[in-house]
N, C-alpha and C positions, 0 to 999 in steps of 0.2 A: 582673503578678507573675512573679518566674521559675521556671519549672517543673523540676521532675528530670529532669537532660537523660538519664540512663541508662534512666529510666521511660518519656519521650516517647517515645523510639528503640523501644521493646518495643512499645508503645502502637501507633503509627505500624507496625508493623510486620505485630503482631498484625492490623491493620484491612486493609492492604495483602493479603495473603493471605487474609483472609475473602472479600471482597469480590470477589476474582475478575474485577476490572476495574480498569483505569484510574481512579483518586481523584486529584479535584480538589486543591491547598491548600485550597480554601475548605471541599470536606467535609469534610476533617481535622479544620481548625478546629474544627467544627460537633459533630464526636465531643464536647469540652470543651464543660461549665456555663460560663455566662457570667464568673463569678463568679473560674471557676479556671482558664481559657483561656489556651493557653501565647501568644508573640509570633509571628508573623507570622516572625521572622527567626530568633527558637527553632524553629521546626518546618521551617523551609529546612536550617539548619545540623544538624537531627536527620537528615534527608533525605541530605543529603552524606554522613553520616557513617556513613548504613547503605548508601551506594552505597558509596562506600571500603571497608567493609566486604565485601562481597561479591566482590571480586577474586581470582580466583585459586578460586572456589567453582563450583558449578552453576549458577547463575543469578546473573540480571544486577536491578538497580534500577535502571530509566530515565525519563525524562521523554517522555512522547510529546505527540501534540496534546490529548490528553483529560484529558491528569494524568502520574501516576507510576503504575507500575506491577512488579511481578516478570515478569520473564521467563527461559525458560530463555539458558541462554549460548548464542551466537552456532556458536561451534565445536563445540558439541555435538550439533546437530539432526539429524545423518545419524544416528546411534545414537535418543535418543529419540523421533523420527519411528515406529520401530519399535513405538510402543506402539499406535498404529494399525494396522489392515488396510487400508486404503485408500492408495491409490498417492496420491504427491503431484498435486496440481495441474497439467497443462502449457498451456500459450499460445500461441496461434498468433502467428505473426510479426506481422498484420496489429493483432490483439487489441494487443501489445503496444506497437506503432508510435502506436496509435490514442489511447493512455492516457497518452503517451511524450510525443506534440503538445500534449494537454491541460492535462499537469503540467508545462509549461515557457511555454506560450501564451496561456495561458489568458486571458480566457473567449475560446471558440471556438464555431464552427457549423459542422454537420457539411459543408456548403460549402468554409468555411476548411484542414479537417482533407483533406479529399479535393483542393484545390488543391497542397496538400503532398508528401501522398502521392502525387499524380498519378492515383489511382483512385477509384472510389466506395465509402463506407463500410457497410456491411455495417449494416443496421438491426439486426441478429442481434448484433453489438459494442456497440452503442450501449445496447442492452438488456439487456447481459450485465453492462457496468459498471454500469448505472444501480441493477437487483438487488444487487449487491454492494455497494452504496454506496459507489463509490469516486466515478464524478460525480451531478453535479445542476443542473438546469436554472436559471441564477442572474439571465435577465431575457433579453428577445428582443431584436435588431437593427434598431431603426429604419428596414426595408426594405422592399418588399414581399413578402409571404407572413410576413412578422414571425421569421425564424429562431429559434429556441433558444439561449441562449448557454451552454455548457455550463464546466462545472469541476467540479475534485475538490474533495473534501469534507475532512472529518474524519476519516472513517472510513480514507480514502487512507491518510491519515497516521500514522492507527494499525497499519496494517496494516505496513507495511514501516518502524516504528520512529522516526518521523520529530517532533520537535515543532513544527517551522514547513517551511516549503515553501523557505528561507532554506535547508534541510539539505540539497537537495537535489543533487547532483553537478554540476560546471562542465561547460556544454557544452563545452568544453575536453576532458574525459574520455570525450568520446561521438564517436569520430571514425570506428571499425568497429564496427559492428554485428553482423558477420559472424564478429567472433574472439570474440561473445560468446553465439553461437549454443551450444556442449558447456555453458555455467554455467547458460543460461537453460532447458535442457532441452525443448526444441520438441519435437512429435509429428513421428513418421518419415512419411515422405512417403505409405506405405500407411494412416497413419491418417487424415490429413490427406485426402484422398479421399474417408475412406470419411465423416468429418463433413462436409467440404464439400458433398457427396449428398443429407446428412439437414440440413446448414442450409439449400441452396437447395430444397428442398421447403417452407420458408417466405419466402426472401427470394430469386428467383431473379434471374439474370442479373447476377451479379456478374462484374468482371473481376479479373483477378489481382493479388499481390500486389506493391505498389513497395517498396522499404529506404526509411527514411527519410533515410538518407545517402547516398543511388544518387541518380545523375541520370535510370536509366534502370529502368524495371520489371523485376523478375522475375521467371521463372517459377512461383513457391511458389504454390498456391493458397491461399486463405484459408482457414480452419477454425474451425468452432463451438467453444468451450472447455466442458470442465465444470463443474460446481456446485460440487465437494468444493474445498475447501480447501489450498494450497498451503503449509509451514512456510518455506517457503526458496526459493519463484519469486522472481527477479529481472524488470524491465521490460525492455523491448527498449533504453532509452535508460541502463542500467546501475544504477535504482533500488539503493538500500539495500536488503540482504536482509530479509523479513518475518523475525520471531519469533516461538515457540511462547512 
């Protein structure tokens, strides 16, 4: 049956802002009785027409890997940021090199990852994405000691906007690393020290950090990341910016 397209859009809309996450089409659907359930290509075209909608407003309607969802606009986030106390997020070079290999190589073994790099990977990294759910462990390497093979998730994909991994920027656009160093906002060199400090009191003897686009290692040393939440970290490899 065809539904009131002006009612679906309200419907859909209302549900999208309840719900405070990412909706499937299929929970959409699930909203409607059997009986009086809009089409499949009615709730697409409802969906378009409140992203159209929303141009040129505060907030965006996007498709990411989990669903649709509201989010604030892109160029807004340095103002609404402010509604927090908490300082954004920052990432160490290595952090980000590490996530950079993943999301373009994947599946990987932290082997793989440090023949790249040219360094050894930092268990304290490994542990930092896997908490955050950006990777996860998606089957071992037919070798001996049976490596891990790692990739990102879903969650990856929510985080910095993305519906498929298809979204993600051409190596093509990843040629310095180093002119993307002021957007990706790394910790200054005295911080970086003083976490290096307190991550090798769990994982010691690390060596320093290589570019992913250097043939030759750099001085940077590696650094533990925080917990808190970044609106607007970029990857070392030019990721899409996350959204609030």
């Amino acid at each position: 049956m065809s539904f009131d397209f002006y009612l679906l859009q309200r419907i859909l809309e209302g549900a999208l802002l309840a719900a405070g996450e990412a909706l499937t089409v299929e929970r959409m659907l699930a909203l409607f009785d059997e009986g009086a359930r809009p089409e499949k290509d009615e709730l697409l075209a409802a969906l378009e027409t409140l992203r159209e909608n929303c141009q040129g407003r505060g907030y965006d309607l996007v498709e990411v890997a989990s669903g649709w969802r509201f989010q604030v606009a892109e160029d807004l986030a340095q103002w609404v940021n402010r509604l927090w106390d908490e300082k954004p997020q920052k990432y160490s070079r290595a952090l980000l090199e590490t996530i950079a290999l993943i999301a373009y190589r994947q599946p990987l073994t932290r082997s793989d990852i440090e023949e790249v790099r040219g360094v050894a990977v930092s268990s304290h990294i490994i542990k930092t994405l896997a908490e955050r759910e950006w990777i996860k462990v998606v089957g071992h390497r037919d070798v001996p000691g049976r490596p891990s093979l790692y990739a990102t998730t879903r969650q990856f994909l929510d985080y910095f906007g993305l519906k498929s991994l298809d979204e993600l920027p051409s190596l093509g656009e990843l040629k310095d690393i180093d002119s993307l160093n002021q957007d990706l906002a790394l910790l200054d060199d005295e911080l970086i020290v003083e976490r290096e400090q307190i991550a090798a009191a769990h994982d010691t003897g690390e060596p320093t950090t290589a570019s992913l686009f250097d043939s030759e290692p750099e001085a940077d040393p590696e650094s533990a990341p925080q917990d808190s939440v970044a609106a607007d970290a970029d990857t070392a490899s030019a990721l899409p910016e996350r959204h609030t």
